[in-house]
matplotlib code that plots the C-alpha trace (Angstrom):
import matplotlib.pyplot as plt

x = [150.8, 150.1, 147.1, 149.4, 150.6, 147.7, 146.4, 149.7, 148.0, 144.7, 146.1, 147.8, 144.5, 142.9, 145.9, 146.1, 142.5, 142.1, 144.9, 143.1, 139.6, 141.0, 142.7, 139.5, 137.2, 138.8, 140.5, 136.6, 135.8, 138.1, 137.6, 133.8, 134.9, 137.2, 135.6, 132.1, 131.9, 130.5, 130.5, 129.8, 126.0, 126.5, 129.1, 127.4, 124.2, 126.7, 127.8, 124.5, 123.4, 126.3, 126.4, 122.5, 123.8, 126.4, 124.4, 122.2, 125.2, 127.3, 124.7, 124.0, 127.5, 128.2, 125.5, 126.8, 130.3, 128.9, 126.5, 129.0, 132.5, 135.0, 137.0, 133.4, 133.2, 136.5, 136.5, 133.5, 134.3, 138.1, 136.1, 133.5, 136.1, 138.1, 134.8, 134.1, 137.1, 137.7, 134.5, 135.1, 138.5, 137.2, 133.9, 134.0, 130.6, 129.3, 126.8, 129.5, 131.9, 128.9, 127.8, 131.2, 131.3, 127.9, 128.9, 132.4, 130.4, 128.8, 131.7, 134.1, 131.0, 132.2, 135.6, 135.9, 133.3, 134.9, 138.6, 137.3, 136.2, 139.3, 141.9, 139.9, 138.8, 140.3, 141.8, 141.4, 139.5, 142.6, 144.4, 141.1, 141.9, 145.4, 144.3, 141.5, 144.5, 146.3, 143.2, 143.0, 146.4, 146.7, 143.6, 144.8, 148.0, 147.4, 144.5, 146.5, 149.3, 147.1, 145.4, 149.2, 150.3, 146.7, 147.2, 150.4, 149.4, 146.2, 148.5, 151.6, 150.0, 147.0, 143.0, 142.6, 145.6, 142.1, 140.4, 143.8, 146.4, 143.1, 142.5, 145.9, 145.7, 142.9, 144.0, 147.0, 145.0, 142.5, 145.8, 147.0, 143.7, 143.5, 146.6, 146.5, 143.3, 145.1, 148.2, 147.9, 147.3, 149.9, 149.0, 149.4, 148.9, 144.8, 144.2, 143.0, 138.5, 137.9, 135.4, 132.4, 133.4, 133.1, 133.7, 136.7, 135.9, 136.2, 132.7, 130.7, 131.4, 130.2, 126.5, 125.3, 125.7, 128.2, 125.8, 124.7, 128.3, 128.2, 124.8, 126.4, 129.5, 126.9, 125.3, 128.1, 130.3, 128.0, 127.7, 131.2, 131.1, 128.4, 131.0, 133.9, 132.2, 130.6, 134.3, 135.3, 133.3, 134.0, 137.7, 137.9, 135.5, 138.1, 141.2, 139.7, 139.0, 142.6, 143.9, 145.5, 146.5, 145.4, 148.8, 148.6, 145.3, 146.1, 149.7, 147.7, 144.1, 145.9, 146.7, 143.4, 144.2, 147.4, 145.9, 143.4, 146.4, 147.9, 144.9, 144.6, 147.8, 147.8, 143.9, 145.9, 148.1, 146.6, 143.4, 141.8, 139.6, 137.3, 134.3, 134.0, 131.5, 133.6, 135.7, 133.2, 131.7, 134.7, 135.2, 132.0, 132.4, 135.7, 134.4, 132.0, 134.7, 136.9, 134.4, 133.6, 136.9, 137.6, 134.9, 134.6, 138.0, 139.4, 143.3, 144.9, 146.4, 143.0, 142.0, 145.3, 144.2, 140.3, 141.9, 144.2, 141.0, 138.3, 141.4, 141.4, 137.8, 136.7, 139.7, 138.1, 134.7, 135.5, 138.2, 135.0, 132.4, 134.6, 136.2, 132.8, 131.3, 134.9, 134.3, 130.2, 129.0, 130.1, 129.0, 131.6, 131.2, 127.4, 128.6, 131.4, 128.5, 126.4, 129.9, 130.3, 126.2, 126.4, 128.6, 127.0, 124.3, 126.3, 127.4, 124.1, 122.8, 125.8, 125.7, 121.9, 121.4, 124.9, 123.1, 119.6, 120.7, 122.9, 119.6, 117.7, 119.7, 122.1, 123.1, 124.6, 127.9, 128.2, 124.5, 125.7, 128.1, 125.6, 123.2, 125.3, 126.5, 122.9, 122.6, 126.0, 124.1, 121.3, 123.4, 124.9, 121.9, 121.0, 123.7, 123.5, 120.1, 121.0, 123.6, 121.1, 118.0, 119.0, 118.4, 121.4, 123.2, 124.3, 122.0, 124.5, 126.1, 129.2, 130.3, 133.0, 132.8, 130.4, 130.4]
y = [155.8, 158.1, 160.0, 163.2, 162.1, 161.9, 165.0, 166.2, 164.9, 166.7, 170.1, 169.3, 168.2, 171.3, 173.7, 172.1, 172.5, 176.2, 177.2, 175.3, 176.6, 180.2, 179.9, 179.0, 180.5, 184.1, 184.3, 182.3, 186.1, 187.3, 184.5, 185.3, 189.2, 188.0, 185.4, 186.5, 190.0, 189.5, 192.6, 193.6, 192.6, 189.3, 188.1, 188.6, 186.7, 183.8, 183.8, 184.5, 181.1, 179.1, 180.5, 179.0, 176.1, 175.9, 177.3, 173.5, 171.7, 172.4, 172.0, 168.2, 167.5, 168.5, 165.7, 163.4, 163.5, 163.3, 160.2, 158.6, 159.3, 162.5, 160.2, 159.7, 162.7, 163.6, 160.9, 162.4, 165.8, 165.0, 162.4, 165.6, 168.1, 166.4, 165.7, 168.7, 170.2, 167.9, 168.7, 172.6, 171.5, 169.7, 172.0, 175.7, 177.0, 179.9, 177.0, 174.3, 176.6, 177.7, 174.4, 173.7, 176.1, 174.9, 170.9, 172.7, 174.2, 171.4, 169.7, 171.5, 171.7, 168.2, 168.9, 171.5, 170.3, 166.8, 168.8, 170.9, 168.1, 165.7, 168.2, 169.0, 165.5, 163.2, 167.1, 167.5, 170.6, 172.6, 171.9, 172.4, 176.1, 175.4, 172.8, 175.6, 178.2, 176.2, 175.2, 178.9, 179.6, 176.9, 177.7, 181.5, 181.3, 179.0, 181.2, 184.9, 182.6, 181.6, 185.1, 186.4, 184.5, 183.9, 186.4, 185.7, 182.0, 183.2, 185.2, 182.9, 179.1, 180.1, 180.2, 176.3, 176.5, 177.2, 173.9, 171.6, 173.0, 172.2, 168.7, 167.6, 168.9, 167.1, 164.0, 164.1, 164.0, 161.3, 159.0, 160.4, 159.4, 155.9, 155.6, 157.2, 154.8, 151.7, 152.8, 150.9, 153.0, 153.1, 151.5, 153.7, 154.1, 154.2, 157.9, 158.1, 158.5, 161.8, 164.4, 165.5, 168.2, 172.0, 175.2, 176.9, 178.3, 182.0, 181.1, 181.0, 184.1, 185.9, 187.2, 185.2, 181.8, 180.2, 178.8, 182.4, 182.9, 180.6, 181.8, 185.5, 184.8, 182.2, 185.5, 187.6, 185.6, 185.5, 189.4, 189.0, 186.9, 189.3, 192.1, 189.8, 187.9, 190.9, 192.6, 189.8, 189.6, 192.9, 192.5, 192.4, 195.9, 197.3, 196.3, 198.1, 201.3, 201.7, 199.7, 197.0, 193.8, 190.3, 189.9, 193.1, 193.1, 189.1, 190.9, 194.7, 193.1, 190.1, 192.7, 191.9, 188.2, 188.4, 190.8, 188.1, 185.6, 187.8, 188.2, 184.5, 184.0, 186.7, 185.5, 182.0, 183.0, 185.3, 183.8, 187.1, 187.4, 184.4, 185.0, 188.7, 190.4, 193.8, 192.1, 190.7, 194.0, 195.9, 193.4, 194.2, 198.1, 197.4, 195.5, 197.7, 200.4, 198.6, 197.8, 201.2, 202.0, 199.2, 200.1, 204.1, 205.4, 207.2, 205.9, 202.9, 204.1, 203.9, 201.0, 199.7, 201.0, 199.7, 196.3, 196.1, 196.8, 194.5, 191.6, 192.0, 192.3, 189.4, 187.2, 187.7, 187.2, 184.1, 182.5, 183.1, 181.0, 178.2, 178.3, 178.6, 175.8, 173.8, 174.6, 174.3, 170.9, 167.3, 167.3, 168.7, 167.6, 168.8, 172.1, 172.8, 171.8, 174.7, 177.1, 176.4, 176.7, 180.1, 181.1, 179.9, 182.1, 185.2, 184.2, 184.1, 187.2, 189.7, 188.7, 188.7, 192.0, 193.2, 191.9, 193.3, 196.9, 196.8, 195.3, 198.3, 200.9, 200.3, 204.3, 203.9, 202.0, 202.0, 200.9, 197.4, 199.0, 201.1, 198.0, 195.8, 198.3, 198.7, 195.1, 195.3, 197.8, 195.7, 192.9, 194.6, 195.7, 192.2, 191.4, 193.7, 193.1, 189.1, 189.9, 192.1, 190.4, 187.1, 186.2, 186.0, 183.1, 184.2, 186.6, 188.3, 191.9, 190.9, 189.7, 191.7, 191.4, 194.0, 195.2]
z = [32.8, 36.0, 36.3, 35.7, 32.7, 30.9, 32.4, 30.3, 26.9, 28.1, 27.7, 25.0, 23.6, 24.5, 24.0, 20.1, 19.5, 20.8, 18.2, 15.2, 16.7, 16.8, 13.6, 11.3, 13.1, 13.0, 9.7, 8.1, 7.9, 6.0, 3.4, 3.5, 2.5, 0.2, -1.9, -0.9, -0.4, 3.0, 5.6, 8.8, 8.8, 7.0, 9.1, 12.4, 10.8, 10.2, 13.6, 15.0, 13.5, 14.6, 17.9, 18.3, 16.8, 20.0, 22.5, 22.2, 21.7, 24.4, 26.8, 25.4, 24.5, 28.3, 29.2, 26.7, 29.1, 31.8, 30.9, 28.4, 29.2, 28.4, 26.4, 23.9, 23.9, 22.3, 20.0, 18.7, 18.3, 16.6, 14.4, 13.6, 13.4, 10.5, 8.3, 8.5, 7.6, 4.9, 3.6, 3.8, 1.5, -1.1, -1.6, -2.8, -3.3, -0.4, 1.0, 1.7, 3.4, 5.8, 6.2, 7.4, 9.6, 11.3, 11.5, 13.1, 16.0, 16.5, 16.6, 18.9, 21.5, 22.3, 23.1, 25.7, 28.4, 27.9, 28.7, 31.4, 33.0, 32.7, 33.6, 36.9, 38.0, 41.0, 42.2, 45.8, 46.1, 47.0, 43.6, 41.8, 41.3, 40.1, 37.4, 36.1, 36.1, 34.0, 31.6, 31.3, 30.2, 27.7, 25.3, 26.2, 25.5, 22.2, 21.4, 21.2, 19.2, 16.3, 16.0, 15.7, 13.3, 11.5, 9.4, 7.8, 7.4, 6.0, 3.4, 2.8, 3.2, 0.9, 2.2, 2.2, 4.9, 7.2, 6.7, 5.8, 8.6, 11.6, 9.7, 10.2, 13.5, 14.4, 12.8, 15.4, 18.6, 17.1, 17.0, 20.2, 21.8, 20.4, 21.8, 25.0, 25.4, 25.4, 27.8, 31.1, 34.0, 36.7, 39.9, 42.4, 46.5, 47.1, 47.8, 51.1, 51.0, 49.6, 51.5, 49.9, 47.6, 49.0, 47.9, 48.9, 53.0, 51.7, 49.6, 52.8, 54.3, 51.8, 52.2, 49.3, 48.1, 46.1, 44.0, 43.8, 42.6, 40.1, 38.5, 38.9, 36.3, 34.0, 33.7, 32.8, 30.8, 27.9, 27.7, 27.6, 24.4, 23.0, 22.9, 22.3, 19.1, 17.7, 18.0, 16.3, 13.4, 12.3, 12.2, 8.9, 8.6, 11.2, 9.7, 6.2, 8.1, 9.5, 5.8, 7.8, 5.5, 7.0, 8.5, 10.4, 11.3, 13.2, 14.6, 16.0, 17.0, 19.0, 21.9, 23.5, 23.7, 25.2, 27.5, 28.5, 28.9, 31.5, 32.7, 33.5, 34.6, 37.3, 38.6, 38.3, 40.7, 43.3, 44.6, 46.2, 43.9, 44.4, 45.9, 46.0, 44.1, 43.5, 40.9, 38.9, 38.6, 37.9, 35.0, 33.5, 33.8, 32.0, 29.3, 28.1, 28.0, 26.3, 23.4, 22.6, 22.3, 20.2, 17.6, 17.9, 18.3, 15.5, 15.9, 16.4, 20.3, 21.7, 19.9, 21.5, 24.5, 24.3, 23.4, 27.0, 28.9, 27.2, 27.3, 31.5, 31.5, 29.6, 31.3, 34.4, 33.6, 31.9, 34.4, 36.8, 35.1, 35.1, 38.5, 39.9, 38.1, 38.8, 42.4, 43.3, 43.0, 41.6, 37.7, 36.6, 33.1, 33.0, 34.9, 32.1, 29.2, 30.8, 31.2, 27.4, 26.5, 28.4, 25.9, 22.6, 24.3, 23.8, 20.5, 19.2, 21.2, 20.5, 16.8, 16.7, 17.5, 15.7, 12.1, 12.7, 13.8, 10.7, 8.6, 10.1, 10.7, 7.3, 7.0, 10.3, 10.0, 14.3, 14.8, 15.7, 18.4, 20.0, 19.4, 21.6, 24.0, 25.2, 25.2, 27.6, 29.6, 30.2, 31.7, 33.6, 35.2, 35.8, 37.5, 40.0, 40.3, 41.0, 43.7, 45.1, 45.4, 46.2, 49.4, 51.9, 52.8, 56.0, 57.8, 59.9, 60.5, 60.5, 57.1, 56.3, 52.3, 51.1, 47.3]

ax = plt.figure().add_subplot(projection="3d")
ax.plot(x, y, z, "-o")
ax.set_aspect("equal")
plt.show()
């Protein structure tokens, strides 16, 4: 078996397990209102939790890959996965479908620094950007799918279709694996020595780094999962407000997603905007608008609107964290654990704050909005502060790219 050819199974690995990821994880919160009664303010402290619970996981399972093999790695997570969605099955009090959902973070932290890794390594450094472009369209692509269709599973397959239909899933790339495992690899012609891995020549005229770079989207891609998760959480609140069933709550509040999956395949596609600050901002701007929209409008053309916008923006500012951390440096398995820890941090953060402006604030049904939108506001202060007081790469007048 070429080396191509099991990059193949790779993305199927990963685009299998963003559909069962985005699946259970979106449509868990309208089970917890359902069964539960669980709003707004409970089910951001769920996610608050199990984005902590991520945040630490990532980063070690992202060390675990690197120290132990991507292929460990995987095994360990599919293994995971199915327990614990066997266990979220067979068990029906509130405790055992939370607890489910915590050994499932912890799970899935194992899989995507693992992927991120495979799919990018042995690329010479030119083909590293087209291997992360089409990382980013698989999960994307598979990701807006199972929010479309969610909903109607959700209603037509029954609530334990959320823990059965991602266990059989799961189940399929364990075997796959074991299998893919024991396939001979191809010989093929030695490649010929491979340089020492640098980032792409536009990096270094830039005034600052692209390590700089790389710290610059860390930054910003877990504001981005700040507004994206606390949007996501109150789904179910925002399909009650505009009396949207489950189906058409998964088939209107998808347009974000497949705005992001355009996103990724145009950044996939045109390069231009590696490198330069101005995007990266623009993104940010864009995602802040788009939230408010999301949560504050009073009709569902704005929210349509709000959702186009924050899809762009959070494309961008996540296709960034992990081309830069693709493209600076060697550990591309620790790098990717740190891409993914940056955004258990925003999970926890954005949901954090959502829950305790809800605690304290509960007569004000937008607190968590205005909550996070400040939060948004403070990031992006931060990352203009880091692109402006880092200290040049290249002291000289004439670099051309200027925010």
């Amino acid at each position: 078996m070429t080396r191509h050819q099991r990059k193949a199974f790779y993305f199927a690995f990963e685009g299998t397990t963003a559909f069962a990821a985005s699946f259970y994880s979106n449509y868990l919160f309208f089970l917890l209102r359902d069964d539960f009664g669980f709003g707004n303010r409970d089910n951001l402290a769920v996610s608050a939790v199990n984005g902590l619970i991520y945040l630490v996981a990532s980063w070690q399972a992202g060390r675990f890959a690197q120290r132990f093999g991507c292929h460990a790695s995987l095994r360990v997570s599919f293994i995971g996965l199915i327990l614990c969605f066997l266990a979220g099955l067979l068990l029906s009090p509130m405790w055992a479908k939370l607890a489910t959902f915590g050994g499932w973070m912890l799970a899935v932290s194992f899989t995507w620094p693992a992927i991120e890794a495979l799919v990018t390594e042995g690329e010479p450094p030119d083909e590293i950007p087209r291997m992360v472009g089409i990382y980013n369209i698989t999960w994307a692509g598979s990701t807006a799918v199972a929010f479309l269709v969610g909903g109607a599973f959700f209603e037509h397959l029954g609530k334990a279709s959320l823990f059965w239909l991602p266990a059989i899933i799961h189940l399929g790339q364990l075997l796959a694996l074991f299998w893919l495992e024991r396939q001979p690899i191809a010989v093929e012609p030695p490649p010929p020595p491979a340089p020492v891995h640098h980032p792409e020549a536009i990096a270094f005229k830039q005034p600052v780094s692209p390590a700089t770079f790389m710290k610059m989207a860390w930054l910003a891609n877990p504001f981005a999962y700040v507004a994206m998760n606390t949007m996501l959480a109150v789904i179910p609140g925002l399909a009650q407000k505009f009396e949207l069933t489950v189906a058409q709550s998964g088939l209107f509040c998808s347009i974000w997603f497949f705005a992001r999956f355009g996103m990724f395949v145009w950044l996939w596609r045109w390069t231009g905007w590696h490198y330069r600050f101005r995007w990266l901002l623009a993104s940010f701007l864009g995602l802040i608008v788009g939230f408010l929209l999301i949560l504050l409008s009073p009709n569902l053309w704005l929210v349509a609107l709000g959702q186009i916008s924050f899809g762009f923006a959070a494309g961008l500012i996540y296709y960034s964290s992990l081309f830069y951390s693709m493209d600076v440096g060697e550990t591309k398995g620790e790098h990717g654990g740190l891409h993914e820890a940056a955004i258990g941090a925003g999970n926890f953060l954005g949901h954090a704050i959502g829950a305790a402006a809800l605690q304290f604030a509960p007569a004000s049904p937008n607190a968590s909005t205005w909550a996070v939108n400040g939060v948004l506001f403070i990031g992006l202060a931060a990352l203009v502060w880091l692109r402006r007081n880092h200290k040049p790469m290249v002291a000289s007048a004439s670099v051309t790219e200027q925010l």
